[in-house]
C-alpha positions, 0 to 999 in steps of 0.5 A, spaced: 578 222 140 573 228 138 570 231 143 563 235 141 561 240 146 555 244 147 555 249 151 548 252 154 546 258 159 540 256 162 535 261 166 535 260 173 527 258 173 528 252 169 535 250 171 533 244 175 527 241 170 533 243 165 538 239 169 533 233 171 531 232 164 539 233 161 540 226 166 534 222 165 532 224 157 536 228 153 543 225 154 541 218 155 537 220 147 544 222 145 548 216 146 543 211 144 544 214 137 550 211 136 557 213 136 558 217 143 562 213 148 561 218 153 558 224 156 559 229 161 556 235 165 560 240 167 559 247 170 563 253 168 565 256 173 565 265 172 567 270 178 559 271 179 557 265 179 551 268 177 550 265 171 547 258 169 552 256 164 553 247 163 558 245 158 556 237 156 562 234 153 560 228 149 566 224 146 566 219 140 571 215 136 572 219 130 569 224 126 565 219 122 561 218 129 560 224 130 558 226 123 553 219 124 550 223 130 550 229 126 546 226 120 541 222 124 539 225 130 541 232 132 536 236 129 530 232 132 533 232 138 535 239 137 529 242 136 526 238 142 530 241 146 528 248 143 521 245 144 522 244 151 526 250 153 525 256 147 530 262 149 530 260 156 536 255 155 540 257 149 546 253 146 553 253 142 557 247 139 564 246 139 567 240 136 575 239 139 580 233 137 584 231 142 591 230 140 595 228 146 593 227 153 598 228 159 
C-alpha cells in the first residue's frame, strides 16, 4: 500500500472555509480520480497548538495508482487549491510505503 501525504498549514482566518471545502470538495475530486481507496484528515498536534496544521493521508494500492492520480489530475487540482487559498494555506507531499503493519 502507498500512503501519499499532503501536509498544509492553514492560516487561522480560513481554517474553517478551508476544512468545509477539504470535506465537501477537494477530497471527494480526488478520490473520484481513481485509484485512491481512501483518506484521511489528521490534525498534527504541536506543544503550542497554535498552528493550524492538516495532514491528509490519501492511500492506493500501488504506486501505478498513485502515478495515475498524479499524471491525470493533481496539478488541476493543485492549482485549485492555490487558486482558492494562495499563500494562506501552504502544502508539502510525502509519499510512504507501508511495509508491514502490527
Amino acid at each position: 500500500m502507498i500512503i501519499y501525504n499532503v501536509t498544509i498549514t492553514v492560516e487561522d482566518d480560513i481554517k474553517e472555509d478551508w476544512l468545509s471545502w477539504m470535506k465537501k470538495e477537494h477530497i471527494p475530486e480526488v478520490i473520484e480520480c481513481g485509484g485512491f481507496i481512501k483518506a484521511q484528515i489528521k490534525k498534527v498536534i504541536t506543544k503550542s497548538n497554535s498552528e493550524n496544521t492538516f495532514a491528509i493521508a490519501y492511500t492506493c494500492s500501488n504506486m501505478k495508482d498513485l502515478h495515475h492520480y498524479q499524471i491525470n489530475c493533481a496539478n488541476n487540482l493543485q492549482k485549485k487549491h492555490i487558486d482558492r487559498y494562495g499563500d494562506k494555506a501552504v502544502a508539502f507531499r510525502t509519499i510512504m510505503e507501508i511495509i508491514e503493519d502490527f
